[in-house]
C-alpha positions in Angstrom: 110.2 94.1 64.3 106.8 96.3 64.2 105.7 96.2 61.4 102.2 98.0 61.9 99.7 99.3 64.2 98.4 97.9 67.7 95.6 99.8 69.7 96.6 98.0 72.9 100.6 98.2 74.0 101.4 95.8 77.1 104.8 96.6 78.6 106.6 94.7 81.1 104.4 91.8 81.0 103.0 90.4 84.3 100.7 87.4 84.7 98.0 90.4 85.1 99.1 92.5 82.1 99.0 89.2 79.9 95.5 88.2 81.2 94.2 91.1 80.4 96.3 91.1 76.3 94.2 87.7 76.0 90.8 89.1 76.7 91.0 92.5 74.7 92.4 90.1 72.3 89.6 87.8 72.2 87.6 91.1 71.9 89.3 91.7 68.2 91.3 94.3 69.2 95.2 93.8 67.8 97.7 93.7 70.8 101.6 94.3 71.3 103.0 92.9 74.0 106.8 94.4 74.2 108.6 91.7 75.6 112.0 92.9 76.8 113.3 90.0 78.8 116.9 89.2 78.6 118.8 86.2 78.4 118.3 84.0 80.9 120.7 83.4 84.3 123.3 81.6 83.9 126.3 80.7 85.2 129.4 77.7 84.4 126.8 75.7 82.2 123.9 76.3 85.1 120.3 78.4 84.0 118.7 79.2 87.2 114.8 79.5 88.2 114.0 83.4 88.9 111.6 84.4 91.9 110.0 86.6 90.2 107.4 86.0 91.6 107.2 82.4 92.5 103.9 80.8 91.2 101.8 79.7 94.4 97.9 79.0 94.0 98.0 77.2 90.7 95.0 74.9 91.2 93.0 75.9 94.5 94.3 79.8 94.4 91.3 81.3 94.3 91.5 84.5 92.1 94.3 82.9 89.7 92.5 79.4 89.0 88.9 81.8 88.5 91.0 84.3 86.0 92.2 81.4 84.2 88.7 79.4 84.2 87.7 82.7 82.4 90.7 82.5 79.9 88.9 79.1 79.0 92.0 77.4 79.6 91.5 73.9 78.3 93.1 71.1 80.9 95.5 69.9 78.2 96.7 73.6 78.4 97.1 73.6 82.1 99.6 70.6 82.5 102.4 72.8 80.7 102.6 73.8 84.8 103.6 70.6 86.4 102.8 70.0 90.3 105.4 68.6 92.7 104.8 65.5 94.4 104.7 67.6 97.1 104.5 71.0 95.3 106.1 72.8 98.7 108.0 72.4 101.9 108.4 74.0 105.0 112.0 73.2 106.7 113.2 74.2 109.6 115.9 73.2 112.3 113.7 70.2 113.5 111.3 69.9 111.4 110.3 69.3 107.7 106.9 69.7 107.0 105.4 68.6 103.2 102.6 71.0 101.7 100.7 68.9 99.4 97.6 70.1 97.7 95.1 67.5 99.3 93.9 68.5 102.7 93.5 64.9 104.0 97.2 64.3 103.0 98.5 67.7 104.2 96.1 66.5 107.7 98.4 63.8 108.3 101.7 65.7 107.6 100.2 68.5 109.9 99.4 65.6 112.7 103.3 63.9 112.2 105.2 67.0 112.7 102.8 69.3 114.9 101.2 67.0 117.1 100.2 69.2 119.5 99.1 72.1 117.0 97.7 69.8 114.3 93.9 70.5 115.0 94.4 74.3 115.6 96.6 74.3 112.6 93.6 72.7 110.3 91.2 74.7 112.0 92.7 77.9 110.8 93.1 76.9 107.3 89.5 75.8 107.7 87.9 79.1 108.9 90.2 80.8 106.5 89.1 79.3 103.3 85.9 79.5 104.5 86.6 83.6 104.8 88.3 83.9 101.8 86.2 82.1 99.6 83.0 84.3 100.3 85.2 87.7 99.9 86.7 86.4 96.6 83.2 85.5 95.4 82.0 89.4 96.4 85.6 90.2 94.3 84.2 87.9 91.2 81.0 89.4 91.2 82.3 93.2 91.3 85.0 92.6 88.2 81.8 91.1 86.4 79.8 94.1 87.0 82.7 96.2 86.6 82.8 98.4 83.2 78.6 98.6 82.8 78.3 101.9 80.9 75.9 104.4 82.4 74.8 107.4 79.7 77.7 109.5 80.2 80.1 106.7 79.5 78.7 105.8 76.0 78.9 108.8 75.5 82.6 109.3 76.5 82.1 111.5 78.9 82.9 109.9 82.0 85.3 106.9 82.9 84.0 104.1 84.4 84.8 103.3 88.1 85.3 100.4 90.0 84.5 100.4 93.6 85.9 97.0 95.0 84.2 95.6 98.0 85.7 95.5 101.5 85.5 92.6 104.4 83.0 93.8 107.2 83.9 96.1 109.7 84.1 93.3 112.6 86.4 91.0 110.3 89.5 90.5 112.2 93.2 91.6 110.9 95.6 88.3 110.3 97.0 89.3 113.6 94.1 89.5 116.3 93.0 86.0 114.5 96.3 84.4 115.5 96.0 85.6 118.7 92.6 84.0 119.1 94.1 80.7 118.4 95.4 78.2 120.5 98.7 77.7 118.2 102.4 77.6 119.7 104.7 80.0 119.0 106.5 77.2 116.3 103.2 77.2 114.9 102.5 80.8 114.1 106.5 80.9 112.8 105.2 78.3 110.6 102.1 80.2 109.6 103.9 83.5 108.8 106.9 81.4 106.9 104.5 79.8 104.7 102.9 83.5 103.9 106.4 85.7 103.6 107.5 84.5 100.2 104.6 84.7 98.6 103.1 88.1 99.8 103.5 90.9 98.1 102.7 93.5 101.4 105.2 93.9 104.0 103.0 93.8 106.6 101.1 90.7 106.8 99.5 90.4 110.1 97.5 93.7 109.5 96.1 92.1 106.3 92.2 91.2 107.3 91.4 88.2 107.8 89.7 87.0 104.3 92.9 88.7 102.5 94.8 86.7 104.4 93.1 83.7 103.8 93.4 84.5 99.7 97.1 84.5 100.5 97.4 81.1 103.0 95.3 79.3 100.6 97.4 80.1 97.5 100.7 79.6 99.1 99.2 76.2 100.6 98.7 74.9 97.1 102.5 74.7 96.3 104.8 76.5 94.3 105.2 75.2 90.7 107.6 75.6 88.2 108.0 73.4 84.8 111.9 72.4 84.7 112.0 73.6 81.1 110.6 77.1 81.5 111.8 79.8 83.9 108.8 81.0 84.5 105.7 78.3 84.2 102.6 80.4 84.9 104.1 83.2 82.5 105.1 81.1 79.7 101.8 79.2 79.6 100.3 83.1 79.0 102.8 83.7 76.9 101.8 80.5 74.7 98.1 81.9 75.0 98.5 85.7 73.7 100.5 84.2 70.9 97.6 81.9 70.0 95.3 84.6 69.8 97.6 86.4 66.8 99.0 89.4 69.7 102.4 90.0 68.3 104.9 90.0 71.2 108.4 91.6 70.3 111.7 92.3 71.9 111.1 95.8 71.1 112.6 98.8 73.5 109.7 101.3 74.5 111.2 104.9 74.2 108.5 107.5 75.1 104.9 107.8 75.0 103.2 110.7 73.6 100.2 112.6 74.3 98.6 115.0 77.0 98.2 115.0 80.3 94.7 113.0 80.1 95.1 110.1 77.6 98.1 108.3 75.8 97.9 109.1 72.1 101.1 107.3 70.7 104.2 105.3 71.4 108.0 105.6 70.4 110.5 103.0 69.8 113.9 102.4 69.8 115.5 102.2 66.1 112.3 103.4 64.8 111.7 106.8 63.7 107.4 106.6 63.2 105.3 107.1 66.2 102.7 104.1 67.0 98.8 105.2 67.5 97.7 103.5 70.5 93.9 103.2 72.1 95.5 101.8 75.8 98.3 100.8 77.6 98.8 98.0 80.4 102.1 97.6 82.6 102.7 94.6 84.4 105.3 96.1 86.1 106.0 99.0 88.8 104.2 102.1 87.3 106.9 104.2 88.9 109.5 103.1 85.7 107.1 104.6 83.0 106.9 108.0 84.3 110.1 109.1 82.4 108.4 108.1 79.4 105.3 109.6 80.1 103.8 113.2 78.7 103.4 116.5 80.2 104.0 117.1 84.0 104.3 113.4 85.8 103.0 115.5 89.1 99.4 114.2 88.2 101.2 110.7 89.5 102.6 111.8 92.6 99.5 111.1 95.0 98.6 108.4 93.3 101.8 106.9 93.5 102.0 107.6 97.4 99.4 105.7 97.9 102.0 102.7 97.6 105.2 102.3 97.6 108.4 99.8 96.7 109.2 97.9 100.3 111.1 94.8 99.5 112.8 93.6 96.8 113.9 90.1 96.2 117.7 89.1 96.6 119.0 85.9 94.7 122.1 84.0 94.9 123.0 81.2 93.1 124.1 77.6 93.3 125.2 74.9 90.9 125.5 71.6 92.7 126.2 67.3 92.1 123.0 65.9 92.3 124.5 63.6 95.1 124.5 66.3 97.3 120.6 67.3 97.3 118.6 65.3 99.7 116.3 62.7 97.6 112.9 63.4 99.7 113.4 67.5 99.2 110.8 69.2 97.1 112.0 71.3 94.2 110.5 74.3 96.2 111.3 74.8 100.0 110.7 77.4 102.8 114.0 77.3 104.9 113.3 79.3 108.5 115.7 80.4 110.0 115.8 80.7 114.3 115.0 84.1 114.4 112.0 86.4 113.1 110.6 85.4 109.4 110.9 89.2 108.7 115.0 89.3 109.6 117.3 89.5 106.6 117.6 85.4 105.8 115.0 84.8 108.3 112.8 83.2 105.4 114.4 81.7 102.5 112.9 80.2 99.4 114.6 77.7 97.9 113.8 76.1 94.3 115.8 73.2 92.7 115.5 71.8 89.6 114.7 68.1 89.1 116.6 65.2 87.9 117.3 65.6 84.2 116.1 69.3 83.8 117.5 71.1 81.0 118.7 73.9 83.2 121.5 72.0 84.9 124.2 69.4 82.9 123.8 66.0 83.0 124.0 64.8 86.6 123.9 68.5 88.6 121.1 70.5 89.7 120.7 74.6 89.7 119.4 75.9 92.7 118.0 79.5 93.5 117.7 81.3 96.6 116.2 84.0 97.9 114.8 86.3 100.5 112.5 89.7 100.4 115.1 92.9 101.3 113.9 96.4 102.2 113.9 98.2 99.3 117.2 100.7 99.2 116.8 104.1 99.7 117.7 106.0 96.2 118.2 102.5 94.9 121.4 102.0 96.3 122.0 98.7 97.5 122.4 97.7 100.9 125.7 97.5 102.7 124.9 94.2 104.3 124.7 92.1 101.3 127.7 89.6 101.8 126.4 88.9 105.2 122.9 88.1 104.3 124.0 85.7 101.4 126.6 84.5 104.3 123.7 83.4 106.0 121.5 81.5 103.0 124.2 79.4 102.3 125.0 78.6 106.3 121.1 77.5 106.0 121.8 75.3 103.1 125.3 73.9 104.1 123.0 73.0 107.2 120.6 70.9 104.7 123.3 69.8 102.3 126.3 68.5 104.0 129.4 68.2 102.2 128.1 71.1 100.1 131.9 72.4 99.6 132.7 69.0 98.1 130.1 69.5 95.6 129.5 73.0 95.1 130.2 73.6 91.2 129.0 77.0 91.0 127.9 79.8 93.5 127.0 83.4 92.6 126.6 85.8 94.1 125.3 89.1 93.2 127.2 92.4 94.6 126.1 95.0 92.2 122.9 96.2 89.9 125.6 95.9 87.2 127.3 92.6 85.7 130.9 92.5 86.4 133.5 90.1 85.7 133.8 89.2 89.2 129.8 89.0 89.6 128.1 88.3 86.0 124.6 88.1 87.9 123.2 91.5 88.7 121.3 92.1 91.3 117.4 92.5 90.3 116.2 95.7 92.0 112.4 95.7 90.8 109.9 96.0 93.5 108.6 92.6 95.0 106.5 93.6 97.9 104.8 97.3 98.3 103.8 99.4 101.4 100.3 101.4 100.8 99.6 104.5 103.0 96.0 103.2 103.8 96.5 100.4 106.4 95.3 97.1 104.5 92.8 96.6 107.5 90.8 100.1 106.6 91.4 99.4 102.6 92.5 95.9 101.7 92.1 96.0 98.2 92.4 99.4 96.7 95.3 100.4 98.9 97.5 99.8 96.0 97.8 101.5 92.5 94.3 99.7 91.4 94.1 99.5 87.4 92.9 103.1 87.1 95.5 105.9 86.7 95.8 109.9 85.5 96.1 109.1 82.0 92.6 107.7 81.1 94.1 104.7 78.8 97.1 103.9 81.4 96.7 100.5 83.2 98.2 98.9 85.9 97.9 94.9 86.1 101.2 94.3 87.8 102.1 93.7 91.3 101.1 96.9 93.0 97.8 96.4 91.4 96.2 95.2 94.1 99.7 94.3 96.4 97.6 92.5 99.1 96.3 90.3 97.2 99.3 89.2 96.0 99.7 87.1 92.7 95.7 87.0 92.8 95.0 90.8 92.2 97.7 90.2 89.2 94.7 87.8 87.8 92.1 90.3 89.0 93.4 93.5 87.2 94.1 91.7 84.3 90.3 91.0 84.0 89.3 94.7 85.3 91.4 95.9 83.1 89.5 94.8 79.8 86.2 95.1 81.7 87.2 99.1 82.5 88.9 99.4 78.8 86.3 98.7 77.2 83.5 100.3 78.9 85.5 103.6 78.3 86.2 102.9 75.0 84.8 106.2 73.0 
């Protein structure tokens, strides 16, 4: 229960949002993090792993392992996330490719599966680290000069501004790169697989090419997930913010009060005093504060056309014998389907927990499913639902034979609300965003960025910086202390 005073109110917590609770933290400032997560899946004895989002880029991710290098993580700290032996998996109808996290390893599962496409394959992971390391250094270097207060900011006059580098002009999009190459068709499906699940824009191959890159490399490094937590990267933050005395509470955010440039106070449910607050960061999509917000939320509008919700992520759930899962399938697979990655089921992520895991009884395994959906119109749900979860579990009954004979539990989520018949909802926050600025012309700051019309309002969640994926989480949780307190009067 509050029990006093923060000046900084984080709400929906991201990976971003907590980042940036940890720094102002370590700044002195006392921090509330409102965490307002409910009980976990479940389903006949079975807790499942939520996509939401997967964690890729762990160790060689570029902006995630340089956000947490400047959380001074120490490395006893970082083995809360544990890797995968390998981490990821690419499986399709002939092939099943491991994704480990050293490149001479991941050269010789390249050469035994895509003979003829090996070398191209390694060359283009090559020339894009290569790009995306030297645009996420220009990245480092502008959050560290981010916040440097000219005159009229110490003296609270103006708000500091961040302008993020772009790639040059002649860099080309994801696309026109491919195109260069000498890859197969296979090849490319595996390329754009390996990217879908992980990408938080719906329109990859106009991403640039060093974008790209930050993406391909992240998702290369494997997907992680410690069997005890639902959420590895988020519960290691968690564990971090609450080391640095922030107070995070299941507390229900009910308004926030003010005027139509800054954020003065917050409201809570069951509690009748209003809260003072200096800032506030949402992880999530900006869109759901605006009922909360003061005075005319029109101030929002073009900011919030800039991006928008494209895809959200649909999950269906499984309970299975531990017979049944294959023994040399990683805990995290990429199931492509014959068609087009984009198609409803094209691209499935899969994630299974290991032998022993807490999540599943003795002897069974929970596995999770799911596949980026356009976002609904008016947030109704689509009509096509029961066919597309039709079609995950064709893919897995393809994997898993005999599934029937060991299939425990399957859910399968029909509505936003639980019902008896469906006690899983399904989860209609935004997972992937569309900006109005092609990425190619604006890469970065086609999204919300950190900055918006209230002057103490930040955005560290996923439409941060949406082409950047998980990344620009890490990066706006860093520009958002930098920018904080610059401004700070």
């Amino acid at each position: 229960m509050i029990s006093r005073n923060y000046e900084v109110l984080v709400v929906d917590p991201s990976p971003g949002a907590l980042i940036a609770a940890t720094l102002l933290a370590r700044e002195g400032h006392s921090v509330l993090v409102l965490d307002d997560v409910g009980p976990a899946t479940a389903a006949g004895g079975f807790r499942f792993l939520r996509h939401q989002p997967p964690i890729s880029g762990f160790g060689h991710g570029l902006l995630l392992r340089r956000s947490l290098k400047a959380l001074k993580f120490h490395p006893h700290e970082l083995q809360a996330v544990r890797t995968g032996a390998p981490g990821l998996q690419v499986v399709s109808g002939r092939r099943r490719l491991d994704l480990p996290t050293n490149e001479a390893e991941l050269a010789s599962e390249l050469h035994r599966e895509y003979p003829r496409d090996a070398a191209a394959l390694l060359d283009v992971i090559r020339r894009c680290r290569q790009s995306a390391g030297s645009f996420a250094d220009a990245l480092d270097r502008a959050v560290e000069e981010a916040g440097q207060p000219g005159f009229l900011q110490q003296v609270g006059l103006a708000r500091p501004a961040w302008n993020p580098p772009l790639p040059p002009d002649d860099v080309p999009t994801w696309g026109e790169f491919l195109d260069g190459t000498d890859l197969s068709p296979e090849a490319r499906t595996l390329l754009r697989g390996v990217m879908r699940p992980f990408c938080l824009l719906d329109v990859v191959e106009d991403l640039p090419l060093p974008v790209a890159g930050i993406q391909l490399i992240a998702a290369l490094d494997g997907a992680y997930a410690d069997p005890s937590e639902e959420h590895a990267l988020l519960a290691l933050l968690t564990r971090r913010v609450k080391a640095m005395r922030v107070d995070v509470l299941p507390e229900r955010l009910t308004g926030l009060l003010g005027n139509r440039r800054r954020i003065d106070a917050a409201t809570f449910q069951g509690k009748d005093e209003e809260m003072p607050v200096s800032w506030v960061v949402t992880g999530g999509d900006p869109e759901g504060l605006l009922d909360l917000l003061p005075g005319n939320p029109r101030a929002y509008d073009k900011v919030l056309s800039r991006v928008a919700p494209s895809h959200f992520r649909y999950s269906i759930y499984l309970g299975v014998a531990s017979e049944v899962v294959p023994p040399d399938l990683a805990e995290h697979c990429i199931l492509l389907g014959e068609g087009d990655v984009e198609d409803p089921a094209g691209c499935i992520l899969m994630s299974s927990t290991s032998e022993g895991s807490p999540l599943a009884p003795e002897g069974r395994r929970s596995i999770t499913l799911s596949t980026l959906l356009p976002y609904p119109e008016e947030r109704d749900l689509p009509t096509n639902l029961d066919a597309v979860a039709g079609t995950m579990l064709d893919r897995v009954k393809w994997l898993m034979p005999w599934l029937e004979r060991f299939l425990e539990v399957v859910q399968i989520p029909t509505d936003v609300e639980p019902t008896d018949g469906s006690p899983i909802a399904v989860d209609l926050r935004p997972a992937a965003y569309t900006p109005a600025i092609a990425p190619a012309d604006d890469p970065v700051s086609a999204g919300l960025g950190v900055q918006m019309p209230h002057k103490n309002l930040f955005c560290a969640g996923p439409a941060a910086f949406p082409a950047l994926g998980l990344g620009g989480e890490a990066l706006a949780g860093r520009l958002v202390e930098r920018l904080a307190l610059s401004g700070k009067r």
